[in-house]
C-alpha positions, 0 to 999 in steps of 0.5 A: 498511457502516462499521467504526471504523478511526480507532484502527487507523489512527492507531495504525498511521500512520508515526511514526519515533523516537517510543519510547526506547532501552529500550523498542524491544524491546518495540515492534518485537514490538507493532508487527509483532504490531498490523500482522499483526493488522490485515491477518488483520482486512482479510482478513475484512472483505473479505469482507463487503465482497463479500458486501454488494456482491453483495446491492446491486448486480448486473450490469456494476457487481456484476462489477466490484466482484467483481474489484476485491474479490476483487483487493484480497483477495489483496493483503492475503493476500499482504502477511499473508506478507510480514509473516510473512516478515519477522517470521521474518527479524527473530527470527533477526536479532537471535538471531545478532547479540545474542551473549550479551547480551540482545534488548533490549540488541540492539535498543538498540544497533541503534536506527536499524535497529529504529526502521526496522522500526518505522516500516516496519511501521507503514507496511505497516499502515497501507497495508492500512487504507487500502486497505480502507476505499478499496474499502468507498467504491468499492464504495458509489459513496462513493469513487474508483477512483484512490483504491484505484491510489494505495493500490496504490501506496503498498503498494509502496512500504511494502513495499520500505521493509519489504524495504530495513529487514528485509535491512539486517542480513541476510546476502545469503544468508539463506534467510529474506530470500530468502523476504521478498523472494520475498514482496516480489515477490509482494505488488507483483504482487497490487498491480499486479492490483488496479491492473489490475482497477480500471482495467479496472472504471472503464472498464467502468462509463464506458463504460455510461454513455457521454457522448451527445453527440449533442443539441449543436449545432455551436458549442456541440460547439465550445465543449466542445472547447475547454473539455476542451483547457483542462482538459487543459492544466491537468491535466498541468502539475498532474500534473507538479507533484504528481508532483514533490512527491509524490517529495519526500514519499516521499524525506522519508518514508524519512528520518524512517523511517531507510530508507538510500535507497541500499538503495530504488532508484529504482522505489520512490521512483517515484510509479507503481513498479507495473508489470503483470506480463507475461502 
């Protein structure tokens, strides 16, 4: 089951300063308007998505598609209310700051706020795409697991950059900013459960199909051995390196989006900035 979501995401896809001044105004109402629009739809086809998984599959693997479905469907209720939150933050924003000049003028002024937003937004969005067509290929045996943990992620990490954009201009007292961020809160704890649950579900289908070891000989048992040390070797100097490449991508993301970093905190510029909630 396949839905065309190249439009969507390439129109959500983080761009930065891609408008002029005049016309940011209009394209924060657009984006953050696209955004909520493309999350009410990643909602219902989450649904389908179940709803096919439970006529195609069955018992261990029908299960863990269940939870991971059903996992990734909250996230995107959650951050259908963070995205709310932070459009109600917005509007008041610029209806305290804007004077008796217009809400164009406003934006105009604050071009490097209202081109965060944007960016921020977009990104929110484009996460949620992502996320959606990642459980479509894990519940097809089309994807990877580590496909939906990394959008998990990136969620989180859009979701501060949304937080770190919308509170720029907010007195810390705001009651709409503690409601974002109280959103906030709630959208890196459905996050860390779908983390949960799909760790948990690709245990669950290895451990079914367990490897059986059990017709090697000796020196061949030896050889394996030494052939899976190897892998291990390389595969940490590799995580190694991608982990610090991917905290220079993330750094550079933030730049060109206009996000002050000292407002991120080192936990969203972390690769893992999930951590599961204590029980």
């Amino acid at each position: 089951y396949f839905w065309p979501l190249d439009g969507l995401r390439q129109d959500l896809l983080p761009r930065g300063a891609d408008v002029r001044k005049e016309e940011l105004a209009e394209m924060v109402d657009k984006e953050m308007a696209a955004t909520s629009t493309a999350i009410e739809d990643a909602v219902l086809r989450m649904d389908e998505i179940l709803s096919q998984a439970r006529r195609d599959s069955s018992g261990v693997k029908l299960e863990v598609n269940q939870n991971i479905i059903g996992s990734c469907s909250d996230l995107m209720k959650a951050i259908h209310m963070l995205v709310t939150a932070a459009t109600d933050l917005q509007r008041e924003i610029v209806d305290n700051g804007r004077g008796a000049g217009s809400v164009k003028d406003f934006y105009a002024k604050n071009s490097r706020w209202t081109e965060g937003l944007i960016s921020a937004s977009k990104a929110v969005g484009w996460g949620a795409t992502q996320m959606l067509e990642s459980a479509d290929k894990v519940v097809t045996d089309r994807g990877k697991y580590e496909e939906l943990i990394v959008c998990s992620h990136e969620i989180a990490a859009s979701t501060a950059q949304l937080v770190a954009a919308s509170k720029v201009k907010a007195d810390r007292g705001n009651k709409k900013l503690q409601t974002l961020q109280q959103a906030s809160r709630h959208v890196n704890d459905m996050a860390a459960v779908v983390v949960s649950s799909t760790k948990s579900g690709q245990m669950q289908i290895e451990n079914k199909n367990s490897m059986d070891f059990s017709g090697l000989s000796l020196i061949k048992l030896k050889t394996e051995e030494m052939d899976s040390q190897v892998k291990v070797l390389e595969l940490e100097k590799q995580l190694v390196n991608e982990r610090i490449r991917l905290g220079e991508l993330r750094k550079k993301h933030y730049e060109m989006g206009g996000i002050p970093m000292d407002s991120l905190g080192e936990r969203s510029l972390s690769p893992g900035c999930l951590k599961k909630k204590p029980s």
